[in-house]
NUVOMAR-783060 format. One record per residue (C-alpha): residue in one letter; x, y negated, z. Coordinates in steps of 0.1 Angstrom, whole numbers, padded with zeros to 4 digits, always signed. Layout:
BEGIN
AXYZ/...
***
This chain:
BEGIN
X-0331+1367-0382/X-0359+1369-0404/X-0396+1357-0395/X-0420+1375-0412/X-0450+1345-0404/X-0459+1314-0390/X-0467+1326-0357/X-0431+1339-0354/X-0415+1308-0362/X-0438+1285-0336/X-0426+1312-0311/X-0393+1307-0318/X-0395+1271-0316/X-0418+1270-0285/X-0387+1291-0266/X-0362+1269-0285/X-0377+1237-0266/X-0379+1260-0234/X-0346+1264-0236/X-0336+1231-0246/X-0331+1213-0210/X-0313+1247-0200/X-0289+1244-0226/X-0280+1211-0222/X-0273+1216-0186/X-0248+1247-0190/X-0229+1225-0217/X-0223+1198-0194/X-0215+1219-0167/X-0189+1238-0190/X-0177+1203-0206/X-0172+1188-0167/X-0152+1223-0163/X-0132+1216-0188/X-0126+1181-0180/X-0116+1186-0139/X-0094+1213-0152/X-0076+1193-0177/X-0073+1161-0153/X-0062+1182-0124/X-0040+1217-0132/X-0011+1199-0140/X-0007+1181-0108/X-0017+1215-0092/X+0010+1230-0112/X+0037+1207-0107/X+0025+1209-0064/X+0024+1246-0062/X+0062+1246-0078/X+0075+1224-0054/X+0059+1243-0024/X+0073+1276-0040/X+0108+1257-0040/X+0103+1248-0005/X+0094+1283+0005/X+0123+1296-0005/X+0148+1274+0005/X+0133+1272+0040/X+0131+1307+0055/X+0157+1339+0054/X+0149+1377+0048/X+0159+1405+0076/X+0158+1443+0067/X+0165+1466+0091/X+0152+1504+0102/X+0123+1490+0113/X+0113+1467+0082/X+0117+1435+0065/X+0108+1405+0081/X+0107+1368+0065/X+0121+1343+0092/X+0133+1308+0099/X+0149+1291+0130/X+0146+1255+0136/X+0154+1234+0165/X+0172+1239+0198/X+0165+1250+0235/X+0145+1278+0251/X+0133+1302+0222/X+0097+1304+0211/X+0086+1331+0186/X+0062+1317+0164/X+0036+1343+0153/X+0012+1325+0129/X-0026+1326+0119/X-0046+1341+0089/X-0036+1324+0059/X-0003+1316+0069/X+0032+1319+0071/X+0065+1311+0089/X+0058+1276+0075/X+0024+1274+0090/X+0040+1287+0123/X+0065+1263+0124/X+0040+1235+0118/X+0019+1252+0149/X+0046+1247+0167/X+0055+1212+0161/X+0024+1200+0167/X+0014+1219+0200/X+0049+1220+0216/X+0064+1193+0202/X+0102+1189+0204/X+0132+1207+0229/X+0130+1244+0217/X+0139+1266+0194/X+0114+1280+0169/X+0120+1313+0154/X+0088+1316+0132/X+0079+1344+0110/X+0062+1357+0081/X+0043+1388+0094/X+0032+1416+0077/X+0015+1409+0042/X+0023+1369+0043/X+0047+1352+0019/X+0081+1376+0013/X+0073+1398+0043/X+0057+1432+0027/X+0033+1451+0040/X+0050+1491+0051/X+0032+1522+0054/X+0028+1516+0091/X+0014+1480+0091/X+0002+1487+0126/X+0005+1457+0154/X+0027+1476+0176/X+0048+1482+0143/X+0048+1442+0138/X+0061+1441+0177/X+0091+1462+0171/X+0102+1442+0143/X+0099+1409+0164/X+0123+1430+0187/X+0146+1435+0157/X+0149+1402+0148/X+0153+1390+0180/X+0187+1413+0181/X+0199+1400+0149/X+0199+1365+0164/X+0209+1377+0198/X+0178+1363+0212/X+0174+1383+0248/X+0140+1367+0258/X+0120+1349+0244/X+0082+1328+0247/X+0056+1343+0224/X+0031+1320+0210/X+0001+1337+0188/X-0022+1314+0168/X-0056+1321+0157/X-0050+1360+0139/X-0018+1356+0151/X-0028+1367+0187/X-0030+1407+0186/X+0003+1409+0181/X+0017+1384+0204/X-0005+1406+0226/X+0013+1435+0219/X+0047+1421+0218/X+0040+1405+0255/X+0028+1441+0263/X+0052+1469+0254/X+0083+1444+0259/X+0078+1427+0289/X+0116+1428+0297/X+0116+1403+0263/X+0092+1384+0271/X+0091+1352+0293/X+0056+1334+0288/X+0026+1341+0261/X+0008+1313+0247/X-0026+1318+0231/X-0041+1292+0214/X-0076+1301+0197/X-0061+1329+0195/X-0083+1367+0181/X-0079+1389+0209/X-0101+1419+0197/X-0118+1434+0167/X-0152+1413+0167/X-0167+1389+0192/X-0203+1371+0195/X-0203+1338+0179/X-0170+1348+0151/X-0176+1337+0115/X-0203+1355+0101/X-0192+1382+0076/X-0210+1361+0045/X-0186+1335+0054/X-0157+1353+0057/X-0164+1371+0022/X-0165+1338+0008/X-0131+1328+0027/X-0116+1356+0009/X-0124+1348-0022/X-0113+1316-0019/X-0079+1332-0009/X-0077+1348-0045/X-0069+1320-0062/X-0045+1294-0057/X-0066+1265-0082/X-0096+1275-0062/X-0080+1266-0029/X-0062+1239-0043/X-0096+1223-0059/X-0111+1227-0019/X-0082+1212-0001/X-0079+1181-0023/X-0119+1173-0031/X-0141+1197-0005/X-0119+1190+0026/X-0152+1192+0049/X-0162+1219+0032/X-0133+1243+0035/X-0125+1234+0074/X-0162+1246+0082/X-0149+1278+0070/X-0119+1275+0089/X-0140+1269+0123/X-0139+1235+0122/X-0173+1221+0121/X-0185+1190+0104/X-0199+1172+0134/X-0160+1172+0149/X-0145+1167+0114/X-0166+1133+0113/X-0154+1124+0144/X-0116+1127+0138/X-0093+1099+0141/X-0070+1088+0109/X-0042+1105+0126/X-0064+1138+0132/X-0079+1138+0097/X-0038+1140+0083/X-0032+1164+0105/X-0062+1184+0095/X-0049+1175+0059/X-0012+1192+0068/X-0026+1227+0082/X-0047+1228+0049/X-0017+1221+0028/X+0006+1246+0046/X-0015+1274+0034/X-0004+1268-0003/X+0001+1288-0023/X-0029+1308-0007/X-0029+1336-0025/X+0006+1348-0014/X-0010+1352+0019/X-0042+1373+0005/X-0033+1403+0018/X-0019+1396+0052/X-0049+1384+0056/X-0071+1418+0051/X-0045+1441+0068/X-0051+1420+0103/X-0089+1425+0098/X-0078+1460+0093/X-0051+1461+0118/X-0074+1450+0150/X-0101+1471+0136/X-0079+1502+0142/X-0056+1497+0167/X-0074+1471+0189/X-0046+1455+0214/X-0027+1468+0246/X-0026+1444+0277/X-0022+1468+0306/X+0017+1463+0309/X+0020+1424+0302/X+0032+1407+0332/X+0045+1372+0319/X+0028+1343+0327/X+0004+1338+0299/X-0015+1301+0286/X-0046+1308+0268/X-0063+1277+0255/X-0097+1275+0233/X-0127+1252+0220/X-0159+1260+0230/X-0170+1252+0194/X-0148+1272+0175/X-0169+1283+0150/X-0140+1310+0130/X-0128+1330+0165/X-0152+1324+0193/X-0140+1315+0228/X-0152+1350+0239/X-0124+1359+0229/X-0103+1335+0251/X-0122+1353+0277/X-0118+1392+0271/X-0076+1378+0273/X-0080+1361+0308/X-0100+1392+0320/X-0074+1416+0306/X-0037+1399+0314/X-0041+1389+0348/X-0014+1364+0353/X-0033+1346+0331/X-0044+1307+0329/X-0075+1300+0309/X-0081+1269+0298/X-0115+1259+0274/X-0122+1227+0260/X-0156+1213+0251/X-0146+1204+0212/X-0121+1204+0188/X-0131+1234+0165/X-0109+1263+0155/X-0077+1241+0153/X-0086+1219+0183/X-0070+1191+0162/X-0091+1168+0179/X-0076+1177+0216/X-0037+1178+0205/X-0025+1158+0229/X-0041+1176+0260/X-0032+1210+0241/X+0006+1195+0239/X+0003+1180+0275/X-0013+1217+0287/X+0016+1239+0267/X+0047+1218+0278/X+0034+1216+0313/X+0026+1253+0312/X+0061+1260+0302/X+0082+1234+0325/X+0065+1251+0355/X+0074+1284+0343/X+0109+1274+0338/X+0113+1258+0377/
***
């Protein structure tokens, strides 16, 4: 740059020292970039390949005419078919299940459409995620089964429940969606910024291990309960962030349920099993109208809302275990 006179270069220096504090603040925030990075992506690394391992070793793939369908079965008893939340996985249904239902069944937990190694087919539909349950129920020689829906989870336990009745012997719903939009869900802003989240595996990573409080408010879990969780509550609350990794192989699962319920909306007319549905008051992700539009759809239907507990109702797991396992011993007289 040249500067032809005096007054050229004070100007230059007046916007120099203008600048100046600027400047100094966008290095640091770069050089404290750089640092977190370099103190934290190799243990992010070295976490996200053992979950990967895990992933793998824990769960099986099904194809049949109907699709592919990630799966695993744990435990022993009366079968349960796990159908997980946004975000998640057969892992994440499995943990669901272990902590609401605790032990004495067996879980058959899957991947559904879009999550972990379960792709998402032409026909992504809810009623095309039913018939695949159905498959996969023959291929283990499952006759009947309980359906429990979590969270995102619930359109197409729903659906199942509804156009196999003859396959279905109870329905749990536990803050579960039960249509396209409600009053009181996450506000769209929020959900954008969920999504982005989603993208990236570091991201998500960086929130589960240094925002905690920050990422369950935008799971529905607000900071007023979080403060109030016991030791045992705040590891649990730690678990169901942790299950999600690696988050970004559960991106797009994600958008094809928002897609999905949009669409399609649920069927209910023909579900006769007895049905659980359990909710917080205070969810602030999926609000407890939806709880409601279920109970006033599926008539043999038990509704059951708690004061507080947030999206998770981590805070109430015992009376959501005591509520489940007595729903299902009466059912089973």
């Amino acid at each position: 740059m040249v500067y032809t006179n005096t007054g050229d270069v004070k100007k230059h220096d007046a916007i120099y020292i203008t600048m100046k504090p600027l400047l100094i603040i966008v290095s640091l925030l770069v050089g404290m970039a750089v640092l977190l990075i370099a103190l934290t992506y190799p243990g992010f690394h070295g976490e996200m390949q053992a979950v990967r391992d895990r992933l793998f070793a824990d769960s099986e793939i099904l194809k049949t005419d109907q699709g592919v369908i990630e799966y695993s079965v744990k435990g022993e008893g009366t079968p349960i078919l796990l159908l997980h939340g946004a975000g998640g996985g057969y892992d994440q249904g499995l943990w669901s299940g272990k902590t609401n239902l605790a032990d004495g069944y067996k879980f058959i937990s899957v991947s559904r459409f879009g999550y972990l190694r379960s792709p998402i087919p032409l026909d992504a539909s809810i009623k095309s995620q039913a018939v695949l349950y159905v498959a996969l129920m023959d291929h283990l020689s499952i006759d009947r089964a309980i359906v429990m829906g979590t969270s995102a989870g619930g359109p197409s336990a729903m659906q199942f429940a509804n156009d196999y009745p003859n396959r279905s012997l109870a329905l749990i719903l536990l803050s579960a969606v039960t249509m396209a939009e409600a009053p009181g869900d996450k506000a769209s802003f929020y959900v954008s910024m969920i999504h982005l989240i989603q993208q990236s595996d570091y991201v998500y990573w960086l929130f589960t291990q240094f925002m905690q409080t920050t990422i369950l408010n935008l799971f529905g879990i607000p900071p007023n309960v979080y403060s109030n969780f016991t030791p045992k509550q705040k590891r649990l609350a730690q678990e169901m962030l942790d299950i999600m990794h690696p988050m970004s192989q559960r991106y797009e699962g994600t958008i094809n349920d928002g897609k999905m319920i949009q669409l399609y909306g649920v069927s209910t007319t023909r579900i006769s099993a007895p049905t659980l549905i359990i909710h917080a008051k205070d969810d602030a992700l999926v609000s407890y109208a939806h709880a409601k539009n279920a109970h006033e759809k599926i008539k043999p239907s038990r509704l059951i809302l708690i004061d507080t507990g947030g999206h998770a109702m981590l805070s109430q797991m015992d009376k959501v275990t005591e509520y489940t396992r007595g729903f299902l011993r009466d059912i089973q007289k």
